[in-house]
C-alpha positions in Angstrom: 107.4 1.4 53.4 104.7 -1.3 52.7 106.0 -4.4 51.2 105.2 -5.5 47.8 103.4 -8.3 47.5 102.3 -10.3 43.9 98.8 -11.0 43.2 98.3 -14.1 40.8 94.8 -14.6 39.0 93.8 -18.2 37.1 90.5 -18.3 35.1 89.4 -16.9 31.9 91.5 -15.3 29.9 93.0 -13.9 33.1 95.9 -15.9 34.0 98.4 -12.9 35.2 100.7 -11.6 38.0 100.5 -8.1 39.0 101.6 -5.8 41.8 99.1 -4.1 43.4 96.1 -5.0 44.9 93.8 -2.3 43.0 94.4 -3.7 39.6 94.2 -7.3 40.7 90.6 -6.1 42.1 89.7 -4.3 38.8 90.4 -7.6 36.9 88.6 -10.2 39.2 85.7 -8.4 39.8 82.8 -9.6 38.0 84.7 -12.3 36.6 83.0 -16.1 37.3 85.4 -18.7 38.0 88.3 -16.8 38.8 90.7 -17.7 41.4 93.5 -15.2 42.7 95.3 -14.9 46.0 98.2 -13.2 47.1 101.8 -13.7 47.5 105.3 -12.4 49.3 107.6 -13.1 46.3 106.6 -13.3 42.3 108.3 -16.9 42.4 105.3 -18.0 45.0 103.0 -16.8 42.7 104.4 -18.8 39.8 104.5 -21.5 41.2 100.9 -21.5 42.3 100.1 -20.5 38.6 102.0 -23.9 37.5 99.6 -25.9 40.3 102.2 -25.7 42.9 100.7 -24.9 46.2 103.5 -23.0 47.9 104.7 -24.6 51.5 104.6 -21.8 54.3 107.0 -22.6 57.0 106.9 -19.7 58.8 104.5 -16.4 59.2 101.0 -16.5 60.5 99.0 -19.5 60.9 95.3 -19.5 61.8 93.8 -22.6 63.1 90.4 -22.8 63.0 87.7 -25.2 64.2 84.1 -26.0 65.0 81.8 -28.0 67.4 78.3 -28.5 67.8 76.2 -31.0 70.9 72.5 -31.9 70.2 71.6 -30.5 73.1 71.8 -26.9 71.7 70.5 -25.6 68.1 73.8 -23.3 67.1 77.4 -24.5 66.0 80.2 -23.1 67.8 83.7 -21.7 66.0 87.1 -20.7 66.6 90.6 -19.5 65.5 93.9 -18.9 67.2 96.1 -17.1 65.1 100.0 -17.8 65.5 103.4 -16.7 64.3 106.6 -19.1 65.2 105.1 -20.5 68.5 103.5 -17.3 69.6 99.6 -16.9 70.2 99.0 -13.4 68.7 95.2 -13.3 69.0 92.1 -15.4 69.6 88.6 -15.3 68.3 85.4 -18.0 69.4 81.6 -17.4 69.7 78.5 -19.1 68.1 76.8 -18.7 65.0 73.9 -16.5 64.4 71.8 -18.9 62.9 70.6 -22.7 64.0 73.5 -25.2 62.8 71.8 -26.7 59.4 75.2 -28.7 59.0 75.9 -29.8 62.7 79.3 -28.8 63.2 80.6 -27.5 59.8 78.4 -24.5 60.2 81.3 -23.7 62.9 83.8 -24.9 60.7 83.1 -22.1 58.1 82.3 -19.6 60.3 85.7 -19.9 61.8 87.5 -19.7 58.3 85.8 -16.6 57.7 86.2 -15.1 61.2 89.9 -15.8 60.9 90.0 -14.2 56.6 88.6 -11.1 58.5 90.8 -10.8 60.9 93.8 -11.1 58.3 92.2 -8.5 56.8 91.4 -6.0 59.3 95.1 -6.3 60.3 96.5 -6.2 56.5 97.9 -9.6 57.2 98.9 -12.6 54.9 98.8 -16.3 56.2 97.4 -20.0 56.1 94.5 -21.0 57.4 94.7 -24.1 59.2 92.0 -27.0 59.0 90.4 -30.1 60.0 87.8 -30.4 57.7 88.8 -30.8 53.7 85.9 -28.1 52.8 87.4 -25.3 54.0 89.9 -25.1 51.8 87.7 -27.7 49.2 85.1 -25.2 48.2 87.4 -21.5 48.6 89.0 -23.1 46.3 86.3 -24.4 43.5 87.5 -27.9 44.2 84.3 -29.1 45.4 80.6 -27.0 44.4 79.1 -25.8 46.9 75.6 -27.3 46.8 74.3 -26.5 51.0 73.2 -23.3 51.7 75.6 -22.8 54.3 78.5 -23.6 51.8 77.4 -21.5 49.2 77.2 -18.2 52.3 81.0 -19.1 53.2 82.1 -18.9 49.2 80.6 -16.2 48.4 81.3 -14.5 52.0 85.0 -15.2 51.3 85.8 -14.0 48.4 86.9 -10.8 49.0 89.4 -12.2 51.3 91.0 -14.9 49.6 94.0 -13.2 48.0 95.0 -13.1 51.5 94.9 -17.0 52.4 96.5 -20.4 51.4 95.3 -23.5 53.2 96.6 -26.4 55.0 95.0 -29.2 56.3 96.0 -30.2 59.3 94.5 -33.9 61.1 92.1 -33.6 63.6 92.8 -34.9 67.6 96.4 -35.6 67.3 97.6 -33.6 70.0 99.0 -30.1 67.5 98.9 -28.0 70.4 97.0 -24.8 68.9 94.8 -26.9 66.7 93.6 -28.7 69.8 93.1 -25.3 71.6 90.8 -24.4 68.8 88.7 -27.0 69.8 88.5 -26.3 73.3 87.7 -22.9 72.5 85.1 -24.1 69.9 83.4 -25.9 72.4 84.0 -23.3 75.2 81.8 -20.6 72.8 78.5 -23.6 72.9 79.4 -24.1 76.4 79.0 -20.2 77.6 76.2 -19.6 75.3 73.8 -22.8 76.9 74.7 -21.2 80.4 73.8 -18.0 79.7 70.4 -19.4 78.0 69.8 -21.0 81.0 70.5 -18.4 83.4 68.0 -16.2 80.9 65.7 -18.7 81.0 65.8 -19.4 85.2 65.6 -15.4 85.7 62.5 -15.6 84.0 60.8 -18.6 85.9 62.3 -16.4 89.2 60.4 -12.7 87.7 57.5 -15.0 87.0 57.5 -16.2 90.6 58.0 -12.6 91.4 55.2 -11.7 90.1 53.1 -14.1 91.0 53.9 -13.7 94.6 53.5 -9.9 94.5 50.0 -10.6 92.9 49.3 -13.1 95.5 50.1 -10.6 98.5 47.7 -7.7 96.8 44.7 -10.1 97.1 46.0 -10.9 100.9 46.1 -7.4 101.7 42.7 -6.3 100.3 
């Protein structure tokens, strides 16, 4: 049997609690400004309705990261999901697009890998981060004025009632946010090599082909 969980909404004329994900859908939808996210226990979502930003000791964590170098146009992102002191899964690559934003382009992109992944697995947990947007513009705190800011909100939203956010400090030896990092930078790493190997396979078929064009002209 599924467990219940409480969904609370904050915006206009929609400050309410309810029970089931369908209705809490019905109610948002369409709605600008509205904020709503999901909770275990109706007293969590009272207390976030009051301003209270409930403290999660225990479930699933997700910490999430990005890197970019200026010797390669794309932003690389990560998450490593947890639960107690477990790994349960891992997620890194680069971003489709050139990095407009240097490394935050990762940044988002990893928040966003790691709300799909919550929600592909039907999963509740707190996403945590490095860089104060993250949770700064999911939550309306700060407008998002970049292009690549106002992608993530708007890419986001229909995950949200699945997060809460914590921001964690950067480079101070948290054992799965640093392996974020590694794996942030791993993603850039892998993709420049296998840009360069593309790149040296075609200098070699262009060799090739030279060569074999070379030898006709011998043999006639």
């Amino acid at each position: 049997m599924a467990k219940t969980k409480f969904y609370a909404m904050k915006g206009p004329n929609r400050d309410k609690i309810v029970d089931n994900w369908p209705e809490c859908e019905r109610l948002v939808k369409g709605v600008p400004g509205i904020r709503y996210k999901s909770f275990a226990t109706r007293e969590e979502a009272e207390a976030w309705m009051r301003g209270e930003e409930p403290e999660v000791k225990n479930g699933i964590r997700i910490y999430v990261d990005g890197s970019f170098t200026p010797t390669f146009a794309k932003a690389g992102w990560s998450f490593v999901v947890t639960e107690g002191d477990k790994e349960l899964a891992r997620g890194f690559g680069i971003t489709a697009f050139d990095a407009e934003s240097r490394n935050i382009d990762g940044e988002v992109m990893a928040s966003y890998q790691a709300m799909k992944w919550l929600d592909a697995n039907d999963k509740i947990g707190t996403i945590c981060h490095d860089y104060e947007g993250i949770a700064r513009w999911a939550r309306g705190e700060w407008k998002a004025k970049s292009s690549i800011a106002t992608q993530y909100v708007n890419a986001i939203k229909p995950y949200l009632h699945r997060v809460s956010f914590e921001k964690v400090a950067a480079h101070t030896g948290v054992k799965w946010n640093e392996l974020a990092d590694e794996l942030a930078k791993t993603a850039i790493t892998r993709a420049k090599d296998a840009q360069e190997a593309a790149k040296n396979g075609a200098k070699v078929e262009k060799i090739l082909s030279a060569a074999e064009k070379a030898s006709e002209k011998y043999e006639d």
